[in-house]
N, CA, C and O atoms as a CHARMM CRD file, in Angstrom:
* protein
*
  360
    1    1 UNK  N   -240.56700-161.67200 114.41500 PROA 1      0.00000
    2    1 UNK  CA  -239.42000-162.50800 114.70400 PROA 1      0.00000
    3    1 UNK  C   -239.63400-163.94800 114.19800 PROA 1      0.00000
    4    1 UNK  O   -238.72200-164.57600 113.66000 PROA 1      0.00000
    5    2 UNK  N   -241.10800-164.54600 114.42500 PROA 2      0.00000
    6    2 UNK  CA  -241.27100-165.89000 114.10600 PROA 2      0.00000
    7    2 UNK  C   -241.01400-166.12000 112.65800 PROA 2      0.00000
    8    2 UNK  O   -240.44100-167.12300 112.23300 PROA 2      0.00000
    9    3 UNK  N   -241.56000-164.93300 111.75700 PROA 3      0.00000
   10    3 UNK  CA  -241.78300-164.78700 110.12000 PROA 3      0.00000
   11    3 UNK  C   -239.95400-165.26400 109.70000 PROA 3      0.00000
   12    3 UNK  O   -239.51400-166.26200 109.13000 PROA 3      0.00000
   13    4 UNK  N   -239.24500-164.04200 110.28400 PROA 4      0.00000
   14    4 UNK  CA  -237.32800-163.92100 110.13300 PROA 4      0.00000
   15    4 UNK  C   -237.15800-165.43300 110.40900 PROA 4      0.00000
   16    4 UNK  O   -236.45200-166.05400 109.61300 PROA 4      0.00000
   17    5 UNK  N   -237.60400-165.96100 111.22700 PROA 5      0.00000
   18    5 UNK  CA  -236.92600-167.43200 111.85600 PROA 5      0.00000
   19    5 UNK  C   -237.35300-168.07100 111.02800 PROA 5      0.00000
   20    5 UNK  O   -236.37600-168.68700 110.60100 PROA 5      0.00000
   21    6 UNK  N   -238.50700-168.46400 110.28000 PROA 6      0.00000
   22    6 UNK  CA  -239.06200-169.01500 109.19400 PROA 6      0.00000
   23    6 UNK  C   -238.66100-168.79000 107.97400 PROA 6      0.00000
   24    6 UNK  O   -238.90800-169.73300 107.22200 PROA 6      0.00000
   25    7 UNK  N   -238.12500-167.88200 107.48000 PROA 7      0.00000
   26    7 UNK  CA  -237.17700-167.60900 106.63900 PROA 7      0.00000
   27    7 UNK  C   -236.01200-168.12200 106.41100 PROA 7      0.00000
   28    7 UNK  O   -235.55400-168.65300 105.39900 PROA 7      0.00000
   29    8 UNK  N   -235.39000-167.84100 107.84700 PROA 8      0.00000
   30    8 UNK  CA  -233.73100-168.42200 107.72300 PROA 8      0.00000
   31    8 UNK  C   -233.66900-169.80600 107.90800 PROA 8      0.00000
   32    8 UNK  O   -232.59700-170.41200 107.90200 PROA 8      0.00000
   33    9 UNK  N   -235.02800-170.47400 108.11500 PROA 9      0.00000
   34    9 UNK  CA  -234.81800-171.94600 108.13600 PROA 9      0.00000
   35    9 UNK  C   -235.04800-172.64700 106.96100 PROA 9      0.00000
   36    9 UNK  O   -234.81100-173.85400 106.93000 PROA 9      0.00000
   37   10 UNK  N   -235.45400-172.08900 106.04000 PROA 10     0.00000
   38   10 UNK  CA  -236.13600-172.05800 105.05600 PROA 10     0.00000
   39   10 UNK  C   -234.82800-172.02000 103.64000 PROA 10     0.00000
   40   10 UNK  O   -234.60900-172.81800 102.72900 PROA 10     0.00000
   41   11 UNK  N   -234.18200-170.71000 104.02100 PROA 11     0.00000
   42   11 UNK  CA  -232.59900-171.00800 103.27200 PROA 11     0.00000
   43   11 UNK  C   -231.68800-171.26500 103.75100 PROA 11     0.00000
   44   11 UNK  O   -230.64500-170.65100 103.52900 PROA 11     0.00000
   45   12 UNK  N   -231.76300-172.07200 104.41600 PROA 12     0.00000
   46   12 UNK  CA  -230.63200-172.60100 105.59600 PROA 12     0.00000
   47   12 UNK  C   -230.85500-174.34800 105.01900 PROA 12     0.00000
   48   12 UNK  O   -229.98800-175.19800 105.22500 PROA 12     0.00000
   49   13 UNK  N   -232.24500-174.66400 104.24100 PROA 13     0.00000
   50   13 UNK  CA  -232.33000-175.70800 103.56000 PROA 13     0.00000
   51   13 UNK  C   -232.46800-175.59000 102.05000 PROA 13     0.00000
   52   13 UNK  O   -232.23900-176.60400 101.39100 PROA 13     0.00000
   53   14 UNK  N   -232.79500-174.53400 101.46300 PROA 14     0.00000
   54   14 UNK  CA  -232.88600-174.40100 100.07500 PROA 14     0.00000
   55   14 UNK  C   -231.69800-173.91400  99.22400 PROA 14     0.00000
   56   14 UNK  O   -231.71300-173.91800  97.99300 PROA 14     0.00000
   57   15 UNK  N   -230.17400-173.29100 100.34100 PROA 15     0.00000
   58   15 UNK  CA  -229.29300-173.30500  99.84400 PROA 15     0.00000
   59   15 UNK  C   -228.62200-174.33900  99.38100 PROA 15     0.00000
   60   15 UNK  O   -228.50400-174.57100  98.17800 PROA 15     0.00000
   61   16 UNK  N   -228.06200-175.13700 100.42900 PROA 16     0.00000
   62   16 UNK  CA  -227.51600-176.19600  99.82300 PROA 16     0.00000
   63   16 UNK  C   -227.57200-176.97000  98.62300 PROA 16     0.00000
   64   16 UNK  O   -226.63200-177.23300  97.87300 PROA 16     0.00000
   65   17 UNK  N   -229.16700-177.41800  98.48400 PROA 17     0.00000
   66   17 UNK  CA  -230.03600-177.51200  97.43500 PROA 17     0.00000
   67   17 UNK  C   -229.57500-176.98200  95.96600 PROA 17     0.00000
   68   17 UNK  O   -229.53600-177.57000  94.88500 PROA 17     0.00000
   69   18 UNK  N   -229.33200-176.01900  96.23400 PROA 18     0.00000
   70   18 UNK  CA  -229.38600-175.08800  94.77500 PROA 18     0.00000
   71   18 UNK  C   -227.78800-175.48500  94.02300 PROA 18     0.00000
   72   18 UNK  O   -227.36600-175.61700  92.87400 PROA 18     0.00000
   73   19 UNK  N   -227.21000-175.57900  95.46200 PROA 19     0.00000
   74   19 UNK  CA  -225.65200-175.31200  94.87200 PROA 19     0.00000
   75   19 UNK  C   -225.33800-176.83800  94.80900 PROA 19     0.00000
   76   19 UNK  O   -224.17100-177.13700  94.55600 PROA 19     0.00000
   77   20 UNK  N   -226.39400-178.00400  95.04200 PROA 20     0.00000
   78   20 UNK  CA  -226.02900-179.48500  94.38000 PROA 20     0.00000
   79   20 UNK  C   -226.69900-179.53000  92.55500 PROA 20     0.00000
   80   20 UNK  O   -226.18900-179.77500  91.46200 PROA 20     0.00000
   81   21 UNK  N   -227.80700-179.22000  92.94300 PROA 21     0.00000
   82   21 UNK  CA  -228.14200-178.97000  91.79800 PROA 21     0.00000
   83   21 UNK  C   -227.65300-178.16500  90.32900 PROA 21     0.00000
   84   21 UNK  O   -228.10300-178.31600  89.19300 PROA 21     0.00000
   85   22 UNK  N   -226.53200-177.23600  90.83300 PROA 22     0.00000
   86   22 UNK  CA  -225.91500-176.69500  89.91300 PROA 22     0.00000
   87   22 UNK  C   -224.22600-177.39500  89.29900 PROA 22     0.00000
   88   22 UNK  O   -223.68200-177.19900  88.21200 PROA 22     0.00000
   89   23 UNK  N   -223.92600-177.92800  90.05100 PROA 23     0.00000
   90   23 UNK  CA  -222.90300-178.72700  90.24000 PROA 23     0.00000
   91   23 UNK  C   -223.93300-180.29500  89.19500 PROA 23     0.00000
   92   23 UNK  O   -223.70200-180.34300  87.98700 PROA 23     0.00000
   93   24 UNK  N   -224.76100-181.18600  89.69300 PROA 24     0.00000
   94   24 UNK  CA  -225.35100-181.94900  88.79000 PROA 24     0.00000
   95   24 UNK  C   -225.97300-181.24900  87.03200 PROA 24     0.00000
   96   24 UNK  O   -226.26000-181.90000  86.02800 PROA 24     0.00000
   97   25 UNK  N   -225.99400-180.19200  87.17900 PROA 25     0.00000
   98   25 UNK  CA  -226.59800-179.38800  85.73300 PROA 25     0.00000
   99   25 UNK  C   -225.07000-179.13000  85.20600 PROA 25     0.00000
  100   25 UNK  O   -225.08200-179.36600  83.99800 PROA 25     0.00000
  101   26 UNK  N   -223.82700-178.75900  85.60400 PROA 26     0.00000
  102   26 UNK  CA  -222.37600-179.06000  84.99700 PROA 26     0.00000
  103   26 UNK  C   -222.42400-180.42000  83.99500 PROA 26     0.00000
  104   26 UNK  O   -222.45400-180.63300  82.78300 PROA 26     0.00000
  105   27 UNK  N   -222.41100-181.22500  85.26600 PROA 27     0.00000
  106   27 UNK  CA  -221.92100-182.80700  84.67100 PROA 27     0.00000
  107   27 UNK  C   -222.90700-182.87600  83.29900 PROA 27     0.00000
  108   27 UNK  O   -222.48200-183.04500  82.15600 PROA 27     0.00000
  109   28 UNK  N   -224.04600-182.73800  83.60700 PROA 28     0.00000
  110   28 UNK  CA  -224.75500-183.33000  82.73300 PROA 28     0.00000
  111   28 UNK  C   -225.00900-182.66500  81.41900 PROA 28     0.00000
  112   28 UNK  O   -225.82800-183.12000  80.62000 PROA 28     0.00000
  113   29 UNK  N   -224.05600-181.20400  81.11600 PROA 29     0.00000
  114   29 UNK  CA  -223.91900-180.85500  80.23900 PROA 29     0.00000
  115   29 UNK  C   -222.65800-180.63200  79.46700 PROA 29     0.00000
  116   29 UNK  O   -222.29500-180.17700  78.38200 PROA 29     0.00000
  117   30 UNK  N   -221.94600-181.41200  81.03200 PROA 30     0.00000
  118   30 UNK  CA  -220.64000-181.33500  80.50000 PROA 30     0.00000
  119   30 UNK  C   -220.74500-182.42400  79.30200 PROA 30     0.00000
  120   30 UNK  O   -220.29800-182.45500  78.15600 PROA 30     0.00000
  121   31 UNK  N   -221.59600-183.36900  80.14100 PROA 31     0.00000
  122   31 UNK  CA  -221.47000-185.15900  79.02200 PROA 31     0.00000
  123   31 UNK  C   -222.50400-185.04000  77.98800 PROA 31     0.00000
  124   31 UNK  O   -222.37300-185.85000  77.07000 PROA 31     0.00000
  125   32 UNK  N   -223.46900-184.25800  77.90700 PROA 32     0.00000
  126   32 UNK  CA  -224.17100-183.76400  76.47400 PROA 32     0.00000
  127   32 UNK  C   -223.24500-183.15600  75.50200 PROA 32     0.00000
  128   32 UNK  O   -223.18000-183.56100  74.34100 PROA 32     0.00000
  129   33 UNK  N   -222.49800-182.15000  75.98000 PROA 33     0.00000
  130   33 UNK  CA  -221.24700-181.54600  74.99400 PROA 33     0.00000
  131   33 UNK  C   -220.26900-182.58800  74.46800 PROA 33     0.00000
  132   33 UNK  O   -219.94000-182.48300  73.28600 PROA 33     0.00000
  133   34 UNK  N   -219.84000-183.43000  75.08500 PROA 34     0.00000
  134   34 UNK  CA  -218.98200-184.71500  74.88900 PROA 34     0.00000
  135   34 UNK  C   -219.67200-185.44900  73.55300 PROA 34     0.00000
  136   34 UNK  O   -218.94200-186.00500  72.73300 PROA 34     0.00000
  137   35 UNK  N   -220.88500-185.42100  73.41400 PROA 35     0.00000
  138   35 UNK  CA  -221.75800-186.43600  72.42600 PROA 35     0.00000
  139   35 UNK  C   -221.97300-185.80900  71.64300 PROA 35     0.00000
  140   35 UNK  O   -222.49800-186.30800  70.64700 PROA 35     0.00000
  141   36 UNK  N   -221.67800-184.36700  71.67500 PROA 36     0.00000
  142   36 UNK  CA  -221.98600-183.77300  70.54500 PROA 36     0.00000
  143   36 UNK  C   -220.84600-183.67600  69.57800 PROA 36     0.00000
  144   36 UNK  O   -220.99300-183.73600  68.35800 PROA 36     0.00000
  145   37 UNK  N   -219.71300-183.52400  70.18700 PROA 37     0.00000
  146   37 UNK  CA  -218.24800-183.44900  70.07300 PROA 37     0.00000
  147   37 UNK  C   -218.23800-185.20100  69.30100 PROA 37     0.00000
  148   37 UNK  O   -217.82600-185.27400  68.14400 PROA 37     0.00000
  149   38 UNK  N   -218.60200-186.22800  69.86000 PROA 38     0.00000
  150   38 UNK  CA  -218.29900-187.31000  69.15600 PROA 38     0.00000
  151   38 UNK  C   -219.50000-187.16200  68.17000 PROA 38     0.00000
  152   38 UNK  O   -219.13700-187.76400  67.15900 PROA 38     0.00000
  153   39 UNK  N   -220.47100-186.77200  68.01000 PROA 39     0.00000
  154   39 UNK  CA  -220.95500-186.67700  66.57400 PROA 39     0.00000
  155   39 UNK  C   -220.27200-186.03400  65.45900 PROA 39     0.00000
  156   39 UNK  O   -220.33300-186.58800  64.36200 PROA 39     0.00000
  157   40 UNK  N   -219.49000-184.70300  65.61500 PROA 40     0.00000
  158   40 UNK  CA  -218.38200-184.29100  64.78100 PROA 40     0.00000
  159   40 UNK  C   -217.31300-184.84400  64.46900 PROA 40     0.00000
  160   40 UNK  O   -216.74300-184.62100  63.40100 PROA 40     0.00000
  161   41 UNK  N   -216.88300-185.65500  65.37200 PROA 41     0.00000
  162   41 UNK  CA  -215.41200-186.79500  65.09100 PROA 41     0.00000
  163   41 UNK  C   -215.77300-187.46800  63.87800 PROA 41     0.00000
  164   41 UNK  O   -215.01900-187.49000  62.90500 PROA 41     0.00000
  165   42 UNK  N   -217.96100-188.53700  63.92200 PROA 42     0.00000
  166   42 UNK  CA  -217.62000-189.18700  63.29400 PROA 42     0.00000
  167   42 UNK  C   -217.85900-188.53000  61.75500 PROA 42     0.00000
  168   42 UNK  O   -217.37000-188.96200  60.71100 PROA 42     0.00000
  169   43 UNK  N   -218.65700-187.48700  61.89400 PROA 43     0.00000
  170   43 UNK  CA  -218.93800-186.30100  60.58400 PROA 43     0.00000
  171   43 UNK  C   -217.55400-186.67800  59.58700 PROA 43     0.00000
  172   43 UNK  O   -217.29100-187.10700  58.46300 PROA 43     0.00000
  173   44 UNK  N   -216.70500-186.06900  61.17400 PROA 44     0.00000
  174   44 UNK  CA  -214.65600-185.92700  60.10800 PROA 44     0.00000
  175   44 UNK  C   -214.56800-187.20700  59.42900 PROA 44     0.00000
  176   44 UNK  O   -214.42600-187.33400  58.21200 PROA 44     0.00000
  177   45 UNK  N   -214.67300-188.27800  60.38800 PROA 45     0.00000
  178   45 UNK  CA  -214.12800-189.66800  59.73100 PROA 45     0.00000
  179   45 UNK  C   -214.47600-190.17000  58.60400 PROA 45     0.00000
  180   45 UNK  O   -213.82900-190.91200  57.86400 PROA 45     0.00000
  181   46 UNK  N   -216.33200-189.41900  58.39500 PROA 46     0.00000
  182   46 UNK  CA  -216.92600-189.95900  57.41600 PROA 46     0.00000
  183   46 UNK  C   -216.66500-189.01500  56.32200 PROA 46     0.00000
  184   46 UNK  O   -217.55700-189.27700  55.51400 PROA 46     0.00000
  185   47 UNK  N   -215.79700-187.86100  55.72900 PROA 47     0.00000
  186   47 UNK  CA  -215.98700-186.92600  55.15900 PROA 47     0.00000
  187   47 UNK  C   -214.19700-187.06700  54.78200 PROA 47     0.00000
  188   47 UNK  O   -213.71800-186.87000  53.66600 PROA 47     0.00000
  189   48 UNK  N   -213.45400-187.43600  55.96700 PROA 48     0.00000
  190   48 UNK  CA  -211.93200-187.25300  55.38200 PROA 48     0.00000
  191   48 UNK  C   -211.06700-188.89500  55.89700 PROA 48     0.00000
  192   48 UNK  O   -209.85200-188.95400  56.08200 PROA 48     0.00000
  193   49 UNK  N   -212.25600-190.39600  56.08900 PROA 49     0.00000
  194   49 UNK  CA  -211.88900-191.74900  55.75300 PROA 49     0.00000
  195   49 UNK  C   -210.85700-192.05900  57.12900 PROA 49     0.00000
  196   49 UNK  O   -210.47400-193.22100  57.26500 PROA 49     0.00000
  197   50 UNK  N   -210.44100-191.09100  58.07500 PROA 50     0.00000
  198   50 UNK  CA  -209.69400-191.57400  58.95900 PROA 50     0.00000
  199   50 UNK  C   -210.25900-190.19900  60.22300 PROA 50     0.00000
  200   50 UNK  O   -210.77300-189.10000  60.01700 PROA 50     0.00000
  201   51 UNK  N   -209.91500-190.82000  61.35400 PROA 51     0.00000
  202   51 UNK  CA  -209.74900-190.41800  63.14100 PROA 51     0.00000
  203   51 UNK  C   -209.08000-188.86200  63.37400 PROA 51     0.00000
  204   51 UNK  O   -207.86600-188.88400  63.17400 PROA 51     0.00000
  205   52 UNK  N   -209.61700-187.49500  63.76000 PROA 52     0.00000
  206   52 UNK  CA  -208.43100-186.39800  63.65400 PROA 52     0.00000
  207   52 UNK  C   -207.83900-186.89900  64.62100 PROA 52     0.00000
  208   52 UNK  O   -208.19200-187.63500  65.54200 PROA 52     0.00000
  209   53 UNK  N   -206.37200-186.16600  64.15800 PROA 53     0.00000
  210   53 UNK  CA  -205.28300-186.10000  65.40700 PROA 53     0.00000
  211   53 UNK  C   -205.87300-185.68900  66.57500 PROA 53     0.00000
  212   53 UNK  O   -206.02900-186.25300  67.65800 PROA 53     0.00000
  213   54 UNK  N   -206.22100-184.43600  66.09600 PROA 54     0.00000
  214   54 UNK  CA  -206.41200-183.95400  67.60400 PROA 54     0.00000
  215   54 UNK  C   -207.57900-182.99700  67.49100 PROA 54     0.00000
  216   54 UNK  O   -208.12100-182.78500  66.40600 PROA 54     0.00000
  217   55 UNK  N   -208.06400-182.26600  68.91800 PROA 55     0.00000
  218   55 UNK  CA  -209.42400-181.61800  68.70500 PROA 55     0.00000
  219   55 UNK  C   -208.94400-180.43100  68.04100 PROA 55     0.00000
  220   55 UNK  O   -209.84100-179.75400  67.53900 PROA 55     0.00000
  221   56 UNK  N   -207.40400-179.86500  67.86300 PROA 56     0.00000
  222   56 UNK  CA  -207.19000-178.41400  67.13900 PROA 56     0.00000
  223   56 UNK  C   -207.12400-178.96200  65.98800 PROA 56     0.00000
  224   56 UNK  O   -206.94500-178.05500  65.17600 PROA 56     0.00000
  225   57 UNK  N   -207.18800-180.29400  65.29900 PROA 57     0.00000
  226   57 UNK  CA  -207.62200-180.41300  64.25300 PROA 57     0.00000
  227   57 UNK  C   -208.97300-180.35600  63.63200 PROA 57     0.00000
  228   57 UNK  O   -209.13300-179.98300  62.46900 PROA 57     0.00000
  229   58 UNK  N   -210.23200-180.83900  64.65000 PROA 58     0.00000
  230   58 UNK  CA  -211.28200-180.63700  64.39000 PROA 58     0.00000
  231   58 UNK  C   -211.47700-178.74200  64.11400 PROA 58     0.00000
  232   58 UNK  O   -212.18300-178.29700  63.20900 PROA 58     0.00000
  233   59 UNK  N   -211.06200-178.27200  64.63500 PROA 59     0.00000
  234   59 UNK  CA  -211.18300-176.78600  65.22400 PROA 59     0.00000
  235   59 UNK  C   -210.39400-176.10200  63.83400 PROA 59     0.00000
  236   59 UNK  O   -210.74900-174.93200  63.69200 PROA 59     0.00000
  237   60 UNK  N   -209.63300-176.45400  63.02000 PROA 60     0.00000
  238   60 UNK  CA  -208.77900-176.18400  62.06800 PROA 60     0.00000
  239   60 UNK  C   -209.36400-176.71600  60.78000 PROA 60     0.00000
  240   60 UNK  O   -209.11700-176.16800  59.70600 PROA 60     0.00000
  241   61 UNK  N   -210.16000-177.81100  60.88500 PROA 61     0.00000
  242   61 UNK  CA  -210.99200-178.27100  59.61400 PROA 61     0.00000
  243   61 UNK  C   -212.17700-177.67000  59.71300 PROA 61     0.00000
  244   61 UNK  O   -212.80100-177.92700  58.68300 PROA 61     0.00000
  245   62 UNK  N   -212.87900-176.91800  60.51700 PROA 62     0.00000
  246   62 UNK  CA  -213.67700-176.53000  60.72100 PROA 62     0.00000
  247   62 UNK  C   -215.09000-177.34700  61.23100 PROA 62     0.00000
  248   62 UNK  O   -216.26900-176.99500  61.25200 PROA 62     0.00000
  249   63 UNK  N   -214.41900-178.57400  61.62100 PROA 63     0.00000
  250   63 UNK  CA  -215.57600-179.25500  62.79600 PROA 63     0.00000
  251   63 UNK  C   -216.26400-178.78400  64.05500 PROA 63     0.00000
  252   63 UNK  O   -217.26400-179.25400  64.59800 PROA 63     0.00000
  253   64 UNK  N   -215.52800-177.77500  64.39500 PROA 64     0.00000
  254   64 UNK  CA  -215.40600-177.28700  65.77400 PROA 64     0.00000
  255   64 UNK  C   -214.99100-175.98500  65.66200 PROA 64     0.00000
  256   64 UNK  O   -214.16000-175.56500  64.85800 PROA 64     0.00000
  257   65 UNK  N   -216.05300-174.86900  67.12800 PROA 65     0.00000
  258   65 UNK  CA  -215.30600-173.39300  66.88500 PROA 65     0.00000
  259   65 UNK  C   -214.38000-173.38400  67.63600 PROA 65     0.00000
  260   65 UNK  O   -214.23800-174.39100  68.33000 PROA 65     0.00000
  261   66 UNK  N   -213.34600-172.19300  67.79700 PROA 66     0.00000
  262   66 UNK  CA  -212.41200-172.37300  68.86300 PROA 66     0.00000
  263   66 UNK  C   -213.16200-172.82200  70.29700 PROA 66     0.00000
  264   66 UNK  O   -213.02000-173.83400  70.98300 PROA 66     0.00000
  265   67 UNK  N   -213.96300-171.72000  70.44800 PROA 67     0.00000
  266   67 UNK  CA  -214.70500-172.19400  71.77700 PROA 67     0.00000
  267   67 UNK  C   -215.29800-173.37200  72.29700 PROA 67     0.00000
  268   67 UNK  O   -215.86700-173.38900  73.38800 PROA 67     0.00000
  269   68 UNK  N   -215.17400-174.45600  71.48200 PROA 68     0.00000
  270   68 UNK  CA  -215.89400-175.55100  72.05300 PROA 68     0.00000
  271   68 UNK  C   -214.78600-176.85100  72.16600 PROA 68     0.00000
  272   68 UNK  O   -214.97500-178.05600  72.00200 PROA 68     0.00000
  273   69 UNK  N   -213.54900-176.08500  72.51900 PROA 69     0.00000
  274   69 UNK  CA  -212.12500-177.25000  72.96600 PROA 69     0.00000
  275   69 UNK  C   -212.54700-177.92500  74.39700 PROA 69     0.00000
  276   69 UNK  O   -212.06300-179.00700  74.73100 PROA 69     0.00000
  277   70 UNK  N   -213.76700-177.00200  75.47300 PROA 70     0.00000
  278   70 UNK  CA  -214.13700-177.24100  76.83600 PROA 70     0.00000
  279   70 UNK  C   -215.05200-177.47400  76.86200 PROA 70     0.00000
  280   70 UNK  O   -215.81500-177.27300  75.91800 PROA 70     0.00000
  281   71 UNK  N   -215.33300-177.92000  77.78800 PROA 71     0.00000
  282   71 UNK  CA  -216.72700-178.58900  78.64100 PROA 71     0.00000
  283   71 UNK  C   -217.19800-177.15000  79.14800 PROA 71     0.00000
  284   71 UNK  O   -216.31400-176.31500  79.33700 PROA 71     0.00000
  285   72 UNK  N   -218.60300-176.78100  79.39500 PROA 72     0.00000
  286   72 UNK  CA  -219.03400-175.60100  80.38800 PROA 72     0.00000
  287   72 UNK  C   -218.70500-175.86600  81.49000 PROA 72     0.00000
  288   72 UNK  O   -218.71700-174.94200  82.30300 PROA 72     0.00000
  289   73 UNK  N   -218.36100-176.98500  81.86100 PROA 73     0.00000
  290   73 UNK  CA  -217.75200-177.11700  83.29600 PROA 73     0.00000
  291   73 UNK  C   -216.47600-176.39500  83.49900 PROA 73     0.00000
  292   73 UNK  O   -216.35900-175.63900  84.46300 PROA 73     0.00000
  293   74 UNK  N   -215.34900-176.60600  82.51400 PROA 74     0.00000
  294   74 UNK  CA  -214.09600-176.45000  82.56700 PROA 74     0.00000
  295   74 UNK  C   -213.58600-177.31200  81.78100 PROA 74     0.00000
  296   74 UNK  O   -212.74300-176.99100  80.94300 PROA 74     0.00000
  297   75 UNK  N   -214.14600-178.88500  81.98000 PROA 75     0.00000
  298   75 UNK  CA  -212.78700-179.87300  81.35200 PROA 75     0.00000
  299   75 UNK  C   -212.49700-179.94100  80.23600 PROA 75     0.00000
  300   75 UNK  O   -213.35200-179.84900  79.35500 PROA 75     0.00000
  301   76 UNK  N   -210.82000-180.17700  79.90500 PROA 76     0.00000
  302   76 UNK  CA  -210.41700-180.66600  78.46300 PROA 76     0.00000
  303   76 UNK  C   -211.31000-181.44000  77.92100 PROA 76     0.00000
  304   76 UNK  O   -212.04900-182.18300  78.56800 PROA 76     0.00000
  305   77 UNK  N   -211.30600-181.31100  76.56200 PROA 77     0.00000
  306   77 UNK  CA  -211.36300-182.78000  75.48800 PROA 77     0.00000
  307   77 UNK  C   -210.90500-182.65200  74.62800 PROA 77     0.00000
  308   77 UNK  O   -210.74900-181.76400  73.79100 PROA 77     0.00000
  309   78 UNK  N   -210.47100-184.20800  74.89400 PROA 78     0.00000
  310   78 UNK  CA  -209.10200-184.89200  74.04500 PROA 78     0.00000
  311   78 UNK  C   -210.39800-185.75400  73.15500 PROA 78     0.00000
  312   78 UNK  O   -211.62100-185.75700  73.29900 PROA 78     0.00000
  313   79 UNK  N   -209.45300-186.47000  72.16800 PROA 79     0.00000
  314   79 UNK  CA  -209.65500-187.19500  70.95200 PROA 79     0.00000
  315   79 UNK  C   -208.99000-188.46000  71.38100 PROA 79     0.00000
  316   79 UNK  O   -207.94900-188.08800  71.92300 PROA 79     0.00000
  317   80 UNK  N   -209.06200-190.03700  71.43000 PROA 80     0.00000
  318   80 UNK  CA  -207.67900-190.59000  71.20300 PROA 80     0.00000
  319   80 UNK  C   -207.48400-191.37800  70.04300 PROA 80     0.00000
  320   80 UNK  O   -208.52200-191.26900  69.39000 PROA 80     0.00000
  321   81 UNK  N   -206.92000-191.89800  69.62500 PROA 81     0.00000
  322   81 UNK  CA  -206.17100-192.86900  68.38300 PROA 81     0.00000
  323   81 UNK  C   -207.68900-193.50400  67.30900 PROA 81     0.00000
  324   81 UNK  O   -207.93400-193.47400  66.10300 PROA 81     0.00000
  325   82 UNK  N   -208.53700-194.11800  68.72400 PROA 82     0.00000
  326   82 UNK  CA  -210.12300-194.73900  67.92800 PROA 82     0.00000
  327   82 UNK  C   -210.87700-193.90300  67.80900 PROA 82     0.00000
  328   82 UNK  O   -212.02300-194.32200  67.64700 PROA 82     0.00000
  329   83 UNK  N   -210.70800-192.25000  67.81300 PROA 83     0.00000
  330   83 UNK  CA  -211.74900-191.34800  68.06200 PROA 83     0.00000
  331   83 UNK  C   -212.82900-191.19600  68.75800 PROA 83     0.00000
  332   83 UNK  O   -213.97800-190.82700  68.51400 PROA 83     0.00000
  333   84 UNK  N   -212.16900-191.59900  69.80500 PROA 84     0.00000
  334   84 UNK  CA  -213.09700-191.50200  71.20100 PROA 84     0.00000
  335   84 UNK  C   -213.18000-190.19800  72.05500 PROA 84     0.00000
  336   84 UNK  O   -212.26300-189.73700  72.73500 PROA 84     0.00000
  337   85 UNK  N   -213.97700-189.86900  71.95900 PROA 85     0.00000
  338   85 UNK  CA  -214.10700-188.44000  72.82300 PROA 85     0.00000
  339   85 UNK  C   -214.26500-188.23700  74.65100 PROA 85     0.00000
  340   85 UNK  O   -215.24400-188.16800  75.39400 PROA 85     0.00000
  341   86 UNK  N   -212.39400-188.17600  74.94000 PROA 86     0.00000
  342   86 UNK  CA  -212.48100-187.98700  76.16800 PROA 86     0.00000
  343   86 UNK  C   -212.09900-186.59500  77.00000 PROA 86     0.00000
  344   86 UNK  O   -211.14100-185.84300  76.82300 PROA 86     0.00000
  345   87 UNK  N   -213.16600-186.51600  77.95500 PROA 87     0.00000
  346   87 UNK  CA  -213.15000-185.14500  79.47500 PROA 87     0.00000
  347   87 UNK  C   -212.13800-185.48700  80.28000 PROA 87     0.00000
  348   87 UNK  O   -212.07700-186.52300  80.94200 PROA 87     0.00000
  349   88 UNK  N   -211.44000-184.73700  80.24000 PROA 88     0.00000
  350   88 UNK  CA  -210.70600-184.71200  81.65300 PROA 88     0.00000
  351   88 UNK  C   -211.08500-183.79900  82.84900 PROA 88     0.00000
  352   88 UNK  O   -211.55700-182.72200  82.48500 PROA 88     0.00000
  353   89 UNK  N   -211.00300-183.95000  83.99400 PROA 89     0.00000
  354   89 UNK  CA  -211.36000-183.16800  84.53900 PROA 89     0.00000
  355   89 UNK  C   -210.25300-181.59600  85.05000 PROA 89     0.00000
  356   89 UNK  O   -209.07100-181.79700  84.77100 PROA 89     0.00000
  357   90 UNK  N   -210.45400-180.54800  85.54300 PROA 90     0.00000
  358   90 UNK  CA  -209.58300-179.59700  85.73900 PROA 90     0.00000
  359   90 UNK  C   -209.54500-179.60900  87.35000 PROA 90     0.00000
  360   90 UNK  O   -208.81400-178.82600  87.95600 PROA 90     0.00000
């Protein structure tokens, strides 16, 4: 009984834990993907002299595969006017 009680106290603290930590491993790859995404913006700029419209333009020039319009989190990214690469959240 003491072993069971030692157990459940045990993930009764190492849960929580896990599920902050996975939630902080999102963000922080959400915003690694973001930098990678603005390294391709400036690839475009430097290769076709101006900012894409938009990220289905990156994705259409072949900067980008379809799959990488999202964050692994979920969020959009947008492009705007200075080619700034912004997350929105979902």
């Amino acid at each position: 009984m003491i072993v069971l009680l030692v157990i459940t106290v045990l993930l009764f603290i190492a849960i929580p834990n896990v599920a902050k930590q996975s939630q902080n491993i999102n963000a922080k790859g959400c915003d690694a993907f973001a930098h990678m995404v603005q390294g391709q913006v400036q690839a475009y700029r430097i290769d076709n002299k101006k900012f894409p419209d938009s990220i289905e333009t990156m994705v259409t020039d072949g900067y980008l595969r379809e799959d990488e319009t999202k964050c692994p989190g979920g969020g959009d990214i947008t492009i705007d006017a200075e080619g700034a690469v912004l997350v929105s959240e979902t």
